[in-house]
C-alpha positions, 0 to 999 in steps of 0.5 A: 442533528436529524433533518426533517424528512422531505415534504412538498413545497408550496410552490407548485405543490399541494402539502397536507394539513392538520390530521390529514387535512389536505391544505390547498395552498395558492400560487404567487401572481408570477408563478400563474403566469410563467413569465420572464419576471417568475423567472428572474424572482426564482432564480434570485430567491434560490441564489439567496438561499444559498449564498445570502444576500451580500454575495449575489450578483445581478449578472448571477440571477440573471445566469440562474433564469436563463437571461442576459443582464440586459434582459433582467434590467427590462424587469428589475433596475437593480438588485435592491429592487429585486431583494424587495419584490422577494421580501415582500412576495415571500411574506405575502405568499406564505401569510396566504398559504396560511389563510387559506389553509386555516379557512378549510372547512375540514380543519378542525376549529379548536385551536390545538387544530388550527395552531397545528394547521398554521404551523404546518403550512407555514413549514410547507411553504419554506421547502423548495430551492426557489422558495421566496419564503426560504429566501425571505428568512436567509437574508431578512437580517442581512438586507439594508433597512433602507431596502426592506423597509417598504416590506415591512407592512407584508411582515406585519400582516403575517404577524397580526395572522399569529396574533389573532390565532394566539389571543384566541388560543390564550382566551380559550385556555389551550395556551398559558394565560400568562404568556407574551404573545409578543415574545413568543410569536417571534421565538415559535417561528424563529424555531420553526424557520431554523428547520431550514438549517437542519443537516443528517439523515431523514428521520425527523417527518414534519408531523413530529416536529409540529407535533412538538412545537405545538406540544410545547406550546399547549398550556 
């Protein structure tokens, strides 16, 4: 199966939008201050992406950032809490990243641009090995209820993004009258988040792929 071609991570990094467009993506709180906190978040979201969350320890995080145990406890009381701030850092990350990209002037305003703009940046904000958003989507399923829990209304906010982008797509024709938006929110970013699990060579570049999620999309 071809992976996607390799494209600039959100994080620290300013990918390309819609046709060209250049989207400005903003940096989570923790990656302005370069604080012991960035670290340890970094450190577990790439830990999590790559062994999922069962398999994580806090002694490993804690390896990962360049810390003692000790030192990770002054900032974290436990892994749950960690798990939390990552979940809902990753969800409030890329819901901005897509605000923001979709509030530049330069976007175009009909839909087909502002959907293909959306998808690209969400994209964009799943590449890196600290990624909080590739974290987010490795171990969502795999966390306690209990746990991600109080991060479900940073979820939901990104939802209701797709929501609004999707009714008004429905209303100016671009998508199928007849369509659930309810189904399909979850099944488009299902797709577009299993990117992340792609294998092979290069060949695939991330315009293709939006290009063809959009295309399948387009009444």
């Amino acid at each position: 199966m071809p992976r996607i071609a390799p494209i600039n991570a959100c994080a620290g990094r300013e990918p390309h939008g819609a046709r060209g467009v250049k989207v400005a993506v903003p940096k989570p709180k923790f990656k302005q201050t370069r604080d012991t906190r960035e670290a340890v978040l970094s450190a577990a979201a790439k830990n999590f992406r790559e062994k999922g969350y069962a398999a994580v320890t806090l002694r490993e995080i804690a390896k990962t950032a360049g810390l003692t145990t000790g030192s990770l406890y002054y900032h974290f009381k436990s892994k749950e809490d960690v798990v939390r701030e990552v979940l809902d850092q990753g969800h409030i990350f890329i819901r901005l990243a897509v605000e923001k990209a979709l509030a530049d002037p330069r976007v175009g305003t009909d839909d087909r641009s502002r959907i293909r703009c959306a998808i690209k940046t969400h994209m964009a904000c799943l590449f890196g090995d600290d990624s909080l958003s590739a974290a987010n989507i490795r171990i969502f399923s795999q966390v306690p209820a209990q746990v991600k829990y109080p991060t479900l209304a940073s979820r939901h906010a990104y939802e209701a993004l797709w929501r609004s982008l999707f009714q008004d797509a429905k209303a100016s024709g671009f998508l199928d009258p007849n369509l659930d938006i309810e189904v399909m929110i979850p099944l488009m970013l299902g797709a577009v988040n299993w990117t992340l699990e792609w294998s092979g060579s290069d060949d695939v570049s991330v315009d293709a792929i939006v290009d063809h999620v959009v295309t399948m999309l387009e009444a």
